[in-house]
Structures are given as structure tokens and as C-alpha cells.
N, C-alpha and C positions, 0 to 999 in steps of 0.2 A: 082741427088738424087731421084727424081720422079720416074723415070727410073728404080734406084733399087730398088725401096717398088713395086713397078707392079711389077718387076721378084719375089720378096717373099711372092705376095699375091698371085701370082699366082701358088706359089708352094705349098701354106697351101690350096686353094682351090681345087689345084689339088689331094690333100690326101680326102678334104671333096667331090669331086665326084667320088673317088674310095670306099668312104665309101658309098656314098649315092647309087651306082652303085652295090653293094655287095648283097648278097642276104638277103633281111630286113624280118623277119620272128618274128612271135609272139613269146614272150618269155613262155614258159608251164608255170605256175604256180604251183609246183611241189615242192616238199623237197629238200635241199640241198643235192648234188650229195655226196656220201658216202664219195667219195676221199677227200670231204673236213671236215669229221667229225673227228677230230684226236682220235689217239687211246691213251690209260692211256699211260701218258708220261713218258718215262723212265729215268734212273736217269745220263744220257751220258751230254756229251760236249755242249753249243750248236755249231749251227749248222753239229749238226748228222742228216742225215737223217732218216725219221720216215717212209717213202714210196715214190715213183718214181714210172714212168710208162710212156710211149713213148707218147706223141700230136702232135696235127698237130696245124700250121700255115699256115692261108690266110689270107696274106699280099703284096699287091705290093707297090713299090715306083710310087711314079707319074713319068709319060712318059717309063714307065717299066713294061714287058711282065711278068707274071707267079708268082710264089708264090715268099716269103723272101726266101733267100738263104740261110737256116741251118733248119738241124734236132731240133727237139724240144724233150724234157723232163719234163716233171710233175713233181714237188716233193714235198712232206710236211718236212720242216726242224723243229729243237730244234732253239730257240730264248730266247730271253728275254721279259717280260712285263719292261713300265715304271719302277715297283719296283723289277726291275731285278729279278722276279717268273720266271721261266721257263712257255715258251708256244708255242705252235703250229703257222705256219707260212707257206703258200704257195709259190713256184715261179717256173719262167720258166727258165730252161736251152735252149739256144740258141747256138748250135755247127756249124760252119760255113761249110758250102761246098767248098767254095775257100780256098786257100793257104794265108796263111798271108805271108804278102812279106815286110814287117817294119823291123829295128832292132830286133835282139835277138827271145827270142822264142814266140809264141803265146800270147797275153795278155787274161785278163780276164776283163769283163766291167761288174761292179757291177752298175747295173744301177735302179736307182730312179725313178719311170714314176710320172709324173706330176694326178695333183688332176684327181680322177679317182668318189668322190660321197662312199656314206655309203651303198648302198645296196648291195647285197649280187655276184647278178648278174655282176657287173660293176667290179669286181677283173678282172686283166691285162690276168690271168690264164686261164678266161672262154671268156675273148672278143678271145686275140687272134686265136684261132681255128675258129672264124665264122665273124672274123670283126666287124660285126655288129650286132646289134640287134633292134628290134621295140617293145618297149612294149605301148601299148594306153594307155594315148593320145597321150604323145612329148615323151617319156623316151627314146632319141636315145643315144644308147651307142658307139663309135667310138674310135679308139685306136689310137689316135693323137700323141700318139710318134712314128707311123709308118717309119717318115723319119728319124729320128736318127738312128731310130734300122737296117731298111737298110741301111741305109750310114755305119754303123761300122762294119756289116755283109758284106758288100758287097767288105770290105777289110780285110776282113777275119782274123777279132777279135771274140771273143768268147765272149758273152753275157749271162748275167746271169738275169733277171727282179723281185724283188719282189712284190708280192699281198702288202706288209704289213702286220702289227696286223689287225686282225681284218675282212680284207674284203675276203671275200668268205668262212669265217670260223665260227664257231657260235658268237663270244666275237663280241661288237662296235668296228666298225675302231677308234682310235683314233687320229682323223684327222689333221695333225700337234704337233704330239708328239714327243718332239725333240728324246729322248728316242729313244721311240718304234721303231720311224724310222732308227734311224742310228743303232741301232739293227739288225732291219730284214734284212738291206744293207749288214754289216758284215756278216752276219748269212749266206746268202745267198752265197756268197764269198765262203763262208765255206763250206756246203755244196754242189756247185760246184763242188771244188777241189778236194770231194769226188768219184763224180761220177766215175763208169767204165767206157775203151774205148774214151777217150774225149783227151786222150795225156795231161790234165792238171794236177798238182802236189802238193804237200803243197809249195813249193817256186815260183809257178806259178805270174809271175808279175799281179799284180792286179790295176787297177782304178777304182776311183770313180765316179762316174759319174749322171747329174740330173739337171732339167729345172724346176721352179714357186715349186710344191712341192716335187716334186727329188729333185732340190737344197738344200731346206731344209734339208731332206733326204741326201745330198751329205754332203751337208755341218758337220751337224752332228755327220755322219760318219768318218768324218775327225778329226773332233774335238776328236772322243772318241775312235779312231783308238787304238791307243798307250797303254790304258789301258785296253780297252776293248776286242781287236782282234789284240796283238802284234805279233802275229804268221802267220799273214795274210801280206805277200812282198806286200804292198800297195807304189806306185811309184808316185802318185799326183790325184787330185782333182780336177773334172771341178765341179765347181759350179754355174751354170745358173740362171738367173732370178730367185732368191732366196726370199721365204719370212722368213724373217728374226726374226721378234719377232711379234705373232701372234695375241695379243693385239694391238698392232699399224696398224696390217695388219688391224682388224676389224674396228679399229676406222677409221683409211684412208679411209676406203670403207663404211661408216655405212651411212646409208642418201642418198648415188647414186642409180640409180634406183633402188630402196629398198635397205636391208638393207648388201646386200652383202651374195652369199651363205654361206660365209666363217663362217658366225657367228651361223648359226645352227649346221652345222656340224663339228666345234671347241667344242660348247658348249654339243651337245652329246658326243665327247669323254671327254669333261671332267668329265661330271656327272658317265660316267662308268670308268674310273680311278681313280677318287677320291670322293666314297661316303658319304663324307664329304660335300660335295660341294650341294649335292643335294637339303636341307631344303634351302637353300640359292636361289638357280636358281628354283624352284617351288614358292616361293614367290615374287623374282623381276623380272620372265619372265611371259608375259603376257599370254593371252588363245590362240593370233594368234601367239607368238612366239614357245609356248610349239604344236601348231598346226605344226610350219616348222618345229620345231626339229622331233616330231615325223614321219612326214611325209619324213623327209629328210633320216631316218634308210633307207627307202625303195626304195632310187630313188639314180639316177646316177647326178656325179657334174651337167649335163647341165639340166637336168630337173630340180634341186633342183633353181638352177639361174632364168630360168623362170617362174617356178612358184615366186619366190619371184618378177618378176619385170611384169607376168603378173597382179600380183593383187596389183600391186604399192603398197607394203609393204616399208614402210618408219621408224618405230620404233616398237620394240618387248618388249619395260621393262612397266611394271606397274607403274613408276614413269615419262613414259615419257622424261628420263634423256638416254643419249646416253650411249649405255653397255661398253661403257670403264669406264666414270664416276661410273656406279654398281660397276663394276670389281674394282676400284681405292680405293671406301668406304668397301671393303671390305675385310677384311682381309686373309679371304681362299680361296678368291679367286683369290686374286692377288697374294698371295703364288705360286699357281698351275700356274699359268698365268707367271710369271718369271720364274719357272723351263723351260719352254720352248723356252726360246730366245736362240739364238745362238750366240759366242763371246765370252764364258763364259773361255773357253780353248784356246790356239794356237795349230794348229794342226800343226804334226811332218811330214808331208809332203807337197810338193809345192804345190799350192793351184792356178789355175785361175777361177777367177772369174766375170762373164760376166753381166752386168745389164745397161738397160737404162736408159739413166736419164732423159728422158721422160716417163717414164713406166706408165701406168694409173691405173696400179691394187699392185704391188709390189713397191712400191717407193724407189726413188736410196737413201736419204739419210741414211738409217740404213744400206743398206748394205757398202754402204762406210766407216759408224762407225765401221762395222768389221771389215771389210780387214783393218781398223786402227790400231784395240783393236788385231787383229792377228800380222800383222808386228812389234809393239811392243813386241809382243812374240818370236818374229824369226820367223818366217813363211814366208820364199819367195812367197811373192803373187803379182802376175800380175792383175790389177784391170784392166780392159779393158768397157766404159763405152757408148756406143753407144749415141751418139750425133748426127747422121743426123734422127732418125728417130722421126719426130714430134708426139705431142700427139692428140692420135686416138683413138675413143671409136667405140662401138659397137660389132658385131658377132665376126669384126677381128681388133684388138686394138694392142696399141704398144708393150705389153709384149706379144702376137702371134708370131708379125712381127720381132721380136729384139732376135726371138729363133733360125732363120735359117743361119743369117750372122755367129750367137754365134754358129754355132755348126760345120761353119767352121775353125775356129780359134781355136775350143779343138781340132782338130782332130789330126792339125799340134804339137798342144801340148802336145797335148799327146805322139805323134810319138818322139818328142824330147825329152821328160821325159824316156822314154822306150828306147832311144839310150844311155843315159845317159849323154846328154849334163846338164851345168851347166842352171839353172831356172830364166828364167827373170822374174825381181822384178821391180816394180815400187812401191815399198813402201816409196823413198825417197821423190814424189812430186804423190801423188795420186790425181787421176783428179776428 
């Protein structure tokens, strides 16, 4: 077992010396690039496209020569807000260069990238073309779903990546928004399927796909597939290392070295989704919490992390009472705070769903309540729960390490979902 956490740590630092290897260049300090300003939004579908325009990708896999192997696409699609408004939405088309050589025709991978940070810079849209970036002091931004996206490119699936609400567009990201997210996931799908030249179609097989908060993202998407995006041949759902209900994510984490990014940047998208909530978090977040939230608009997930664990930030409320206790006494805010958990639905396609039960940042016991609260619903779901890998903190921790085994196990799943074989369920004895 030893043996296999050194090949997977070696494979997640082998992505962090091809970032750190990239060309790290001062970020301008400039206005947001036109392409992301939307224009008066029209009265169409969502995901209609609103503008497209060709990118580039520099991206290698570790142990691997030259860029990702697909053409890239810019495009600003039609989405939804939480209150299903119509709104502006970024993402990347990724068209493969090799042949897909799987069952049936080409798939589409509506994929979810894991926490990416609120500022504006950190959208998936503007890493990918340069990798990296170095804004002073620490703000290093790295596109750590780099192996995913080659491994599914490289067997010549068709990739779709959303920014989300919010990131690289004027509005807050709103950061674990069950909503928003499995929105821009669909959305994106959608307009894909639009694009010219790509061989893809409106029956075009589509997955879902997402790791820590793509999971989320996946998951959601899954849940909300059926009413929301019924027109969308969505064929099953990898759900990774999922955070599952976003209050219990913050409390898990609240008090470890500080108070967890999660909670600044949860708590800015709630105050910009529900200005109700506002008078409420001005008076029980503190001057050093209202200091990370602000601060947090402006930086990416890993800067936001260490700033909070450089300055051994340990509690953000004016009462000194941990923010779930706030959140629990209080009524609008636990409101907006349950809209967000995922389980609420069974979603109408097969579902795997990968999580450690070691995980030190995501913890297995919620997600195992889903894939319960799901199977009870019909939902063929394979809970697959990684048990050799112990718990591990630090730069590179168990929910890191428990993303590389899991992403060989969708792959296969996937491939069988898209042949159309029958969907293993372990819902009768979930581990």
C-alpha cells in the first residue's frame, strides 16, 4: 500500500513541477478582458451561446512531451442564477485530436474542475492558456485538474470545462452553490453541442463529470439533470470526492489550521445571492473574518488557504461561537444554507461515486448518506470508498491522493455506461 500512495504522490507532484516549471509571470493588473464582460442578455435558451473565439492550451501530463491534445474554444454561454435569472457563464471547449476508439460515437465530458478561489483571474478559462500564473506574494494559480483533462483527451473524449457563475465574470462566484453549479455544468453541455465543426450533436452522449467541488458540481448536475436539462443524452455520473452539504464541510474544517478557506468563500457567495443574509453576517462575522472574506474576492483557493493558516486564524464570528452554531440560531441563514446540500433528488442516471473514508477535508460520512438517500430513490449507484489510503494532512492530503486511483475507476465506467452495459449498484450493502 506504501508503494501505491508514492506512485500517486508522485503523480500529483509531478503536475505541481510542470506547473512550477511553466512560465510564472506577474499577473497585469488590468480590467477584465472584454470577452468576459457579457453583452445585454438575450431572451434565448440557456445555454445558447452569447460568443466563442478559438484558445490555446499549455498543458502537459506528467512524464509527457508537448501541449494537451485538443483544440480549444472560448465561449460565453446563457445559464441560470440560483433564482434561475438568466445569466452570463464562461467555459472551455476541449476538441480532442485523437480518435475516440470506445463504444459508440464520441462522448462529451461536462466536467466540473475542483475549487478554483473567487478572484477573477483563477477562472479555468484564463489559467488554461498560460498554466500558471505568479501574482506577489504567494497567489500561485495551477490547474490541478491537468491529469484528468489529459487522461480523457488523450482517449479521445470530448471535454467541455466550466469557469461557473461568477468566476472571470463581473457577479461573486458563488462558491458551492448547489444551483449555480449544476447549472453552468448543464449549460455548458449545451452549449457545446452547439458549436460548429466539432462532429458533436444535440443526442451527442454526454457525462458528467467532477473531483472535491466538481463533485459537488457533478453531483448536482445529476440531481437536476431531468428537469432541468431533459434534452441533454446524459448516460451517468462520476461524482468524486464530493462536498456534499456545505455547512458540515465548514464545521468539519472550522478550527484546523484556521478556520478552513471554505468559509470565506462560501460566505461571500452567500451574501451576494441572498441579500437578505447580509445585516445578519455584518453583524456576527468578525473585522478579521469580514477582512478574509474581502480579501478572499481577490485571490485564488491556495492563496486564500494560506493566508488563513499563515496568520493562524482560528475563529471569524463576534461571538466566538463556531459559524455553524451562527448559521444553526439563525434562521436565514440556515434557510440558504440547506438549499445547498445535495440528496435532496435521485438523480435519473447511474451515478459512481468515489470518496475516502479517510478523506481529511471532505468526510465520507455525508456522502455515504447520499448514495443512501439516492438508492432509495432508484438510482443505480456504485459507492466505491477507498480504504487503503490513511489519513494525511498537509500540502498533499488524503482527499489529493484518493483523486488519482478514483479517476481510474470512472474511466472504466464510463466506457461501460457508453457501451451500454447494465450499471453496477452496490446500493444493497454500501460500504
Amino acid at each position: 500500500m506504501r508503494s501505491r500512495i508514492h506512485s500517486w504522490t508522485a503523480v500529483l507532484f509531478g503536475t505541481l513541477v510542470l506547473v512550477a516549471g511553466a512560465a510564472l509571470s506577474a499577473a497585469p493588473a488590468s480590467a477584465a478582458d472584454d470577452f468576459y464582460i457579457p453583452p445585454p442578455l438575450p431572451g434565448g435558451p440557456p445555454g445558447t451561446i452569447l460568443r466563442a473565439e478559438p484558445a490555446s492550451v499549455v498543458m502537459s501530463a506528467p512524464g509527457q512531451a508537448g501541449v494537451i491534445p485538443a483544440m480549444a474554444t472560448r465561449m460565453m454561454y446563457l445559464s441560470s442564477d440560483t433564482h434561475d435569472a438568466p445569466t452570463a457563464v464562461v467555459a472551455t471547449y476541449l476538441q480532442p485530436v485523437l480518435p475516440w476508439t470506445g463504444p459508440g460515437e464520441r462522448p462529451l465530458i461536462a466536467y466540473g474542475v475542483g475549487s478554483q478561489g473567487q478572484g477573477d483571474q483563477c477562472a479555468p478559462s484564463k489559467v488554461l492558456p498560460q498554466l500558471a500564473q505568479f501574482r506577489p506574494p504567494y497567489d500561485v494559480i495551477a490547474e490541478y485538474d491537468v491529469v484528468a483533462l489529459y487522461s480523457l483527451l488523450s482517449r479521445g473524449m470530448a471535454v467541455v470545462l466550466t469557469d461557473y457563475h461568477g468566476l472571470g465574470t463581473p457577479d461573486v462566484h458563488d462558491f458551492l452553490n448547489r444551483k449555480a453549479q449544476a447549472y453552468s455544468v448543464l449549460d455548458s453541455a449545451r452549449a457545446a453541442l452547439q458549436l460548429p465543426g466539432t462532429g458533436l450533436h444535440p443526442g451527442t452522449p454526454v457525462m458528467l463529470f467532477g473531483y472535491s467541488q466538481g463533485g459537488m458540481a457533478s453531483a448536482g448536475a445529476a440531481e437536476l439533470q431531468s428537469s432541468y436539462a431533459p434534452d441533454l443524452n446524459v448516460r451517468g455520473a462520476y461524482v468524486g470526492g464530493p462536498i456534499v452539504d456545505p455547512e458540515n464541510f465548514i464545521g468539519y474544517n472550522y478550527g484546523r489550521p484556521g478556520v478552513g478557506s471554505a468559509a470565506p468563500l462560501t460566505l461571500n457567495g452567500i451574501a451576494a445571492d441572498y441579500p437578505e443574509t447580509r445585516p445578519i453576517l455584518d453583524a456576527e462575522i468578525n473585522d478579521v473574518g469580514k477582512g478574509l472574506m474581502n480579501d478572499a474576492l481577490g485571490q485564488c483557493a491556495i492563496a486564500t488557504s494560506l493566508d488563513i493558516q499563515l496568520r493562524q486564524i482560528s475563529q471569524i464570528t463576534t461571538s466566538g461561537q463556531p459559524l455553524t452554531e451562527v448559521i444553526d440560531r439563525s434562521p436565514e441563514l440556515k434557510s440558504v444554507f440547506d438549499e445547498q446540500r445535495i440528496g435532496s433528488r435521485a438523480p435519473s442516471m447511474p451515478v459512481l461515486i468515489s470518496s475516502a473514508m479517510n478523506d481529511e477535508g471532505t468526510p465520507y460520512p455525508p456522502v455515504r448518506a447520499v448514495a443512501a438517500g439516492w438508492c432509495a430513490g432508484g438510482t443505480p449507484v456504485q459507492l466505491d470508498a477507498n480504504t487503503q489510503i490513511p489519513p494525511i494532512t498537509g500540502i498533499v492530503g488524503t482527499h489529493d491522493l484518493a483523486y488519482f486511483p478514483s479517476l481510474a475507476a470512472a474511466q472504466s465506467w464510463m466506457t461501460d455506461r457508453l457501451a451500454g452495459l447494465p450499471a453496477p449498484s452496490n446500493c444493497a450493502a454500501l460500504p
